[in-house]
C-alpha positions in Angstrom: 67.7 -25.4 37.4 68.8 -28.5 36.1 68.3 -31.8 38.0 70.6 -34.4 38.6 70.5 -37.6 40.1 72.0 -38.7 43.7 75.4 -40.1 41.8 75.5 -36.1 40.6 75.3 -37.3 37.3 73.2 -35.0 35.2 69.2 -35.5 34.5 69.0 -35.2 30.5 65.3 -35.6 30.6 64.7 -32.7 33.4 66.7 -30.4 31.4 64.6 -27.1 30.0 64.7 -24.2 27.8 64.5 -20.6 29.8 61.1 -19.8 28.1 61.1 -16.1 29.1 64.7 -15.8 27.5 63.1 -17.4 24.5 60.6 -15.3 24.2 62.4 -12.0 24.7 64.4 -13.2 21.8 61.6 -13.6 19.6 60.0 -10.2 20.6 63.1 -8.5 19.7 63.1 -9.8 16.3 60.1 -8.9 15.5 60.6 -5.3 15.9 62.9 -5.9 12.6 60.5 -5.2 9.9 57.5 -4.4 12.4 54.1 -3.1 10.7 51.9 -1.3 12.3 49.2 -3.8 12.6 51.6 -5.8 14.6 53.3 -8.2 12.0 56.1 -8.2 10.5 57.4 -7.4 6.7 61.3 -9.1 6.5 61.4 -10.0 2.8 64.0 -12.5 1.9 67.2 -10.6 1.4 66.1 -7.2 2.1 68.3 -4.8 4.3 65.8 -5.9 6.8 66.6 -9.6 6.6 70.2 -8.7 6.5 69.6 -6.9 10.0 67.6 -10.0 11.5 70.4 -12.3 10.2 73.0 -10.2 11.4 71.3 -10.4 14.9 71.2 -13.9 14.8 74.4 -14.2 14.0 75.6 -12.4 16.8 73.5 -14.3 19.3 75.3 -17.5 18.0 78.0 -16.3 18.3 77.6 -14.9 21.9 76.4 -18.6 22.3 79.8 -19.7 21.6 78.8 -21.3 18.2 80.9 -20.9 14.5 79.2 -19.4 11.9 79.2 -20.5 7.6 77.5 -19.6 5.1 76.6 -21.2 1.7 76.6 -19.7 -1.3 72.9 -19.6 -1.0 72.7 -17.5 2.1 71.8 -20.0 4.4 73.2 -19.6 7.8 74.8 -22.4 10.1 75.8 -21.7 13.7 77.4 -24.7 14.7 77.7 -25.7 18.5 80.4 -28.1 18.4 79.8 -32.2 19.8 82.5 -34.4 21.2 83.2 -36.2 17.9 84.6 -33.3 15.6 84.1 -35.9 12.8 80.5 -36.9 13.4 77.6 -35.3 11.4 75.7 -32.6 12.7 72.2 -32.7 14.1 70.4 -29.9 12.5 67.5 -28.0 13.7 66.3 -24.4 11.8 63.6 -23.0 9.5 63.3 -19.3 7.3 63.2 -15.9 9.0 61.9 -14.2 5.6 58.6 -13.3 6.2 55.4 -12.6 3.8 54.5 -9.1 2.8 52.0 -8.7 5.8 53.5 -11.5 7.6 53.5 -12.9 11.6 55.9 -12.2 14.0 56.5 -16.3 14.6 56.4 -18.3 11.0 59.4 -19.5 10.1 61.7 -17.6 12.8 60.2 -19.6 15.7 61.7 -22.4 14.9 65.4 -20.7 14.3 65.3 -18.9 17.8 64.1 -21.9 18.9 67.4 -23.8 18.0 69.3 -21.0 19.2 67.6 -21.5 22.3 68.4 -25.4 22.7 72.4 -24.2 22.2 71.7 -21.7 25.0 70.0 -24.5 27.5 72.7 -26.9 26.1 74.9 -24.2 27.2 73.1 -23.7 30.7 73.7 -26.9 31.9 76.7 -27.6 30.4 75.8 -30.7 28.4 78.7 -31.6 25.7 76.8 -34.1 22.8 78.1 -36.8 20.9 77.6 -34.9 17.6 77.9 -31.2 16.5 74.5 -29.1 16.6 73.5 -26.5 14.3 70.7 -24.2 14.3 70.2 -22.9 10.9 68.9 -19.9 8.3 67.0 -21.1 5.5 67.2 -18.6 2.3 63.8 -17.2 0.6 61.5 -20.3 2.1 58.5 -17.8 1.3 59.2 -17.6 -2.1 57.2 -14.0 -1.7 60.2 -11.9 -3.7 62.4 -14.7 -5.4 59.7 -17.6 -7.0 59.8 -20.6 -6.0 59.2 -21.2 -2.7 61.8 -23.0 -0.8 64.5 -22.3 -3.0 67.9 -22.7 -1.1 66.9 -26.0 1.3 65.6 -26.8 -2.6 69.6 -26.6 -3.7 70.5 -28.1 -0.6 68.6 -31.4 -1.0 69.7 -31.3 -4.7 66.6 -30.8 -5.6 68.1 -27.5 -7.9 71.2 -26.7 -8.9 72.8 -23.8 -7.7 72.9 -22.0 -10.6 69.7 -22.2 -10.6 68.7 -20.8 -7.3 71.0 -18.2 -7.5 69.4 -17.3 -11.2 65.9 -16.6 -9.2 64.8 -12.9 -10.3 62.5 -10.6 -8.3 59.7 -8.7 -10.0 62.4 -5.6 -10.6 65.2 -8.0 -12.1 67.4 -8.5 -9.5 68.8 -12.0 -8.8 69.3 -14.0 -5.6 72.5 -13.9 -6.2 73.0 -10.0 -6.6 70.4 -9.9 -3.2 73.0 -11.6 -1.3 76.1 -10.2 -2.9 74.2 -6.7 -1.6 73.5 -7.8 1.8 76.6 -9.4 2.6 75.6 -13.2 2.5 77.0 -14.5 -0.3 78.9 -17.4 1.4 81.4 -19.5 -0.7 80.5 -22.7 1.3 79.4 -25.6 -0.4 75.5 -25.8 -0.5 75.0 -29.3 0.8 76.4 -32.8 -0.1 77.9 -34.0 3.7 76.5 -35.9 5.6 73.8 -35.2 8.2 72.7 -37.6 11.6 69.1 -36.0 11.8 67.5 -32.9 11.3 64.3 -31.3 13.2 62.2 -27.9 12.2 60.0 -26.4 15.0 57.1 -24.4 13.1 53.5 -22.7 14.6 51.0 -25.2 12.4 49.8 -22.5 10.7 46.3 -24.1 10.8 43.9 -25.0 13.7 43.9 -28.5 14.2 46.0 -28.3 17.3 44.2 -25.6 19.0 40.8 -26.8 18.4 41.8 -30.3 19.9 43.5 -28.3 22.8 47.3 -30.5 21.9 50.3 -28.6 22.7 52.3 -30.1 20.4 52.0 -31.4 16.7 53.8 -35.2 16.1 54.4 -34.4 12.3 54.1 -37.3 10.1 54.3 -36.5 7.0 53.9 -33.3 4.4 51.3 -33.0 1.8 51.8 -33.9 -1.7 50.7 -31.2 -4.2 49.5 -31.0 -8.0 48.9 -27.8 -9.5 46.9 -27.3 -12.4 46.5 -24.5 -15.3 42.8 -25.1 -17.3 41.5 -23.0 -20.2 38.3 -23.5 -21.7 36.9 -22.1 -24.6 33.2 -21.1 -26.2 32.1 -18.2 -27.9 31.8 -14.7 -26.9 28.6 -13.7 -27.0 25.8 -10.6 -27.0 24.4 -11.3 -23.2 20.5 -10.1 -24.7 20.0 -11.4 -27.8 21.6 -14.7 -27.6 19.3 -17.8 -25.9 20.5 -19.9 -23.4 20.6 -22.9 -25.0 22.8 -21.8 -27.4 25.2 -20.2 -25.7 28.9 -21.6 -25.1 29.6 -19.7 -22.3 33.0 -20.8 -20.8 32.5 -19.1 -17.6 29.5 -21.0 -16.6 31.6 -24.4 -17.4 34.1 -23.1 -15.0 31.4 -23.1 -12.5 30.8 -26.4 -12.9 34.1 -27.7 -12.2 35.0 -25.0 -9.6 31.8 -26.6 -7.3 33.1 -30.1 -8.4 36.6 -29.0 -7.4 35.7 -28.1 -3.8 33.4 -31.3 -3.0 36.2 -33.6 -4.2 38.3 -31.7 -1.2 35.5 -32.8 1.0 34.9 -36.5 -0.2 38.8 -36.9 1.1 38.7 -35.6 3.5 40.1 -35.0 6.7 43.7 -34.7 5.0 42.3 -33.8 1.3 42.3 -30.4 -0.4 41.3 -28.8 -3.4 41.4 -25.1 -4.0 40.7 -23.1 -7.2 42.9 -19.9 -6.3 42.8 -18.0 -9.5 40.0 -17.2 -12.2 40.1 -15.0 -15.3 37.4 -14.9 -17.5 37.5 -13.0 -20.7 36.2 -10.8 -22.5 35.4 -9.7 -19.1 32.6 -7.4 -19.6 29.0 -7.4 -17.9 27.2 -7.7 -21.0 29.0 -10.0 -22.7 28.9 -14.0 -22.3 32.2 -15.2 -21.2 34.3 -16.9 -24.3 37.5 -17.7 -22.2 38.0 -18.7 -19.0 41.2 -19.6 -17.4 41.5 -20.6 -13.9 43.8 -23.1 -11.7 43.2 -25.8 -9.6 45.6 -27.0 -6.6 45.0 -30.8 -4.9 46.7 -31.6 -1.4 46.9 -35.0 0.0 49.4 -36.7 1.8 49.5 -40.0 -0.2 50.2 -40.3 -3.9 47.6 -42.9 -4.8 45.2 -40.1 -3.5 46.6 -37.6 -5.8 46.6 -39.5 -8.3 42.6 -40.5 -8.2 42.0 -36.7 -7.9 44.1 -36.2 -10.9 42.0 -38.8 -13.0 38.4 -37.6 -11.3 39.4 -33.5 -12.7 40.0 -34.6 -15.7 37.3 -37.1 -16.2 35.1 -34.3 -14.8 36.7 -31.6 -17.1 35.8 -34.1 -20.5 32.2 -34.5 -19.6 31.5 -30.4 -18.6 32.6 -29.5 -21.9 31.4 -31.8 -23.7 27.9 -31.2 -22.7 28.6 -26.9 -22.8 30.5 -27.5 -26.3 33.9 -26.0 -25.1 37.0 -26.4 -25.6 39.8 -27.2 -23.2 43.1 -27.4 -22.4 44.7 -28.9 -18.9 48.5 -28.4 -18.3 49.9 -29.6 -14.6 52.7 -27.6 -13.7 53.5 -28.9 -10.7 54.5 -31.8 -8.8 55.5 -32.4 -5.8 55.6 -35.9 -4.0 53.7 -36.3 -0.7 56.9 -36.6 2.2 56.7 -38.9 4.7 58.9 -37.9 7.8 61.4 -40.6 9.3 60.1 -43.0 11.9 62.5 -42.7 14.2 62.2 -39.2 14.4 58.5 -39.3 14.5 59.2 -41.8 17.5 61.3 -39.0 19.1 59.0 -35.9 18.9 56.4 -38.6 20.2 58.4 -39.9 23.3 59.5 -36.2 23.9 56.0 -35.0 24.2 54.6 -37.8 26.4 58.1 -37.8 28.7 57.1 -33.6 29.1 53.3 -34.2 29.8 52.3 -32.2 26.7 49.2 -33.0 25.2 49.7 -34.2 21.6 48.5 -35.8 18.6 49.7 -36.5 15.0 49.4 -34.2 12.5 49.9 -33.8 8.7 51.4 -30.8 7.5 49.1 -29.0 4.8 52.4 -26.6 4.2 55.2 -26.7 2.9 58.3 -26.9 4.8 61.9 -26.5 4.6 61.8 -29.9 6.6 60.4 -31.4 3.6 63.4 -30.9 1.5 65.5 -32.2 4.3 63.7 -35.3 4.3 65.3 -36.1 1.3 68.4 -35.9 2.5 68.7 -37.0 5.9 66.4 -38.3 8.9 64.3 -35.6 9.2 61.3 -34.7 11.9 58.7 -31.7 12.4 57.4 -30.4 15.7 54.1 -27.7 15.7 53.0 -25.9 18.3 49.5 -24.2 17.6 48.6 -20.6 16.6 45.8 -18.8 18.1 42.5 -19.4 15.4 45.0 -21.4 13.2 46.2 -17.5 11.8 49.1 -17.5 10.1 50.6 -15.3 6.9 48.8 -12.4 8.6 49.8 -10.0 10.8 47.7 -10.7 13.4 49.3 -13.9 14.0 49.7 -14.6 17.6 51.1 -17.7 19.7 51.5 -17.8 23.5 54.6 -17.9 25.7 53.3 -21.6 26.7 53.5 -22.9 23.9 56.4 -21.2 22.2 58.3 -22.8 25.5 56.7 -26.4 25.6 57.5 -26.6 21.7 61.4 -25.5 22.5 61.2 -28.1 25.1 60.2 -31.1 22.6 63.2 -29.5 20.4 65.3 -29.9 23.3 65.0 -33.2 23.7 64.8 -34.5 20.5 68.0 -32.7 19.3 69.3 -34.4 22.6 68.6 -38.1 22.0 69.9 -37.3 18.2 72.8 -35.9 19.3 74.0 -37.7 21.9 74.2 -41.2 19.9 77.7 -42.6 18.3 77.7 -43.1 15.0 
């Protein structure tokens, strides 16, 4: 029950989500798409997304909220403020899951908005501003490359056209996927304006459980580079040729794969470096590898970071084949900008957590995030709750009821304090 002072006026900062509600809500998702190991497999605009959306949908609606859609598929269920003309606070994340995906990435933090319009409901609080809890289109980027793709259009980040050109591996488009589900909106994607927007996630990592913190103060998201390397020797008979004269390209990869992974160490504790992919030709046991392609990903959440790590790879890359006389190529094909999170919102998630007793502590995000998008766009915030041995994009990810509750109560009040200002 919700307290209220001795004039009767209501206690905003006592007010709670109903955690068990919460969680029954997230259990019944979850057996939309349910594998047997205990995951879950919802691929973006699937008959099986359509079903989860369509029970969302009703849920907001039973909430008393209006529903729109964009013409990327993302879904807005609106819980309308006190000022009809005053931006909405928004508060969402993806309920597409990965192939062998966890019952609580991505959807925990959309059931958790539905949630704060249910509490909201409860106590019958009216805000200043509209609140919407929000569907965010193909954020896996598992069927439709890339990741991301619709808060991407919404942030103006792509055009439309664009996102809705996104094939799958058998040819079909996001635009046909949601013309076949039924979620082809006609709304605008983006472009008004928003007061502050807030995504509650699992951290998909371990930080937060190890340090026994309830709740994750986001601060920023990680900047990434990807890169695409190729060098080149000589194919080579594995017995009769010595090893001094051998240009084996493989053996050079080695070499900057081991490099590679101590530069992830030397910045650490927010640094990382990851080769992911490797393909050496001609491939064959008895022959010395003349080709070797293979990928290298850097992490860090400032950009004068990333850019040292760019200049130490390919410093590094010069003098390894140099000294194993190969050839090589390096192509970056991606870029994207470290994102810092707004203060104020930071401030929120902060005050929230210490005004709920919930042990906390700032955190970067090594993910990416719808949020991140957002950031662009609006004031934008991140709240993580931890996931049991930091498991995520597997089906054994778990969470517990606790924290799945204690994170919807940050939400709560954060979307409270943002939507209760005047503009």
């Amino acid at each position: 029950m919700t307290e209220r002072s001795q004039h009767g006026a209501l206690d905003l900062a006592a007010l709670r989500v109903n955690g068990a509600r919460l969680w029954d809500s997230l259990e019944r998702m979850a057996q939309i798409g349910a594998t047997e190991k205990g995951g879950v497999c919802r691929l973006a605009l699937t008959e099986l997304d359509r079903e989860g959306r369509d029970l969302f949908v009703q849920w907001a609606r039973e909430a008393g909220c209006t529903i729109r859609v964009d013409k990327m598929g993302n879904v807005f269920a609106r819980r309308a403020g006190r000022n009809p003309d005053a931006a909405p606070v928004l508060t969402g994340s993806h309920a597409d899951t990965q192939p062998t995906g966890g019952r609580y990435d991505g959807i925990y933090g959309v059931l958790g908005g539905l949630e704060v319009i249910r509490a909201l409901n409860d106590a019958g609080v009216q805000t200043e501003h509209p609140v919407e809890a929000v569907i965010w289109t193909n954020e896996e980027g598992s069927r439709f490359a890339p990741a991301m793709i619709a808060s991407g259009v919404y942030a103006g980040v792509y055009a439309v056209e664009y996102g809705l050109s996104r094939a799958d591996t058998s040819g079909t488009t996001i635009g046909e996927a949601l013309a076949q589900i039924g979620y082809a909106g006609n709304e605008q994607v983006g472009g008004t304006p928003v007061h502050a927007a807030y995504e509650l996630h699992i951290e998909q990592g371990a930080i937060l459980e190890r340090s026994c913190k309830t709740i994750g103060v986001v601060t920023a998201g990680q900047g990434q580079r990807w890169y695409e390397i190729e060098l080149v020797g000589v194919d080579a008979h594995a017995g009769t040729t010595p090893m001094d004269l051998r240009r084996d390209a493989l053996a050079g990869a080695a070499r900057m794969i081991t490099f590679v992974e101590a530069l992830g160490r030397k910045y650490a504790p927010h640094g990382r470096a990851t080769v992911g992919m490797i393909e050496a030709k001609p491939n064959s046991r008895n022959t010395v590898p003349g080709r070797c392609f293979f990928t290298v990903e850097f992490r860090h959440p400032d950009s004068g970071v990333l850019a040292e790590l760019d200049a130490q790879l390919r410093a590094e890359l010069v003098r390894v084949a140099q000294e194993a006389q190969l050839g090589h190529t390096i192509t970056q094909i991606f870029d994207y900008a470290p994102v810092p999170f707004a203060p104020a919102c930071i401030d929120a998630v902060r005050r929230a957590a210490v005004t709920l007793d919930l042990p906390h502590a700032d955190i970067v995000s090594g993910a990416g995030h719808d949020a991140c998008y957002l950031a662009r766009v609006a004031p934008t915030g991140m709240i993580f709750v931890p996931c049991i041995d930091g498991l995520s994009h597997n089906e054994g990810e778990a969470i517990t009821p606790e924290w799945a509750e204690a994170g919807a109560n940050v939400l709560l009040q954060v979307m409270l304090e943002s939507a209760g200002q005047a503009e």
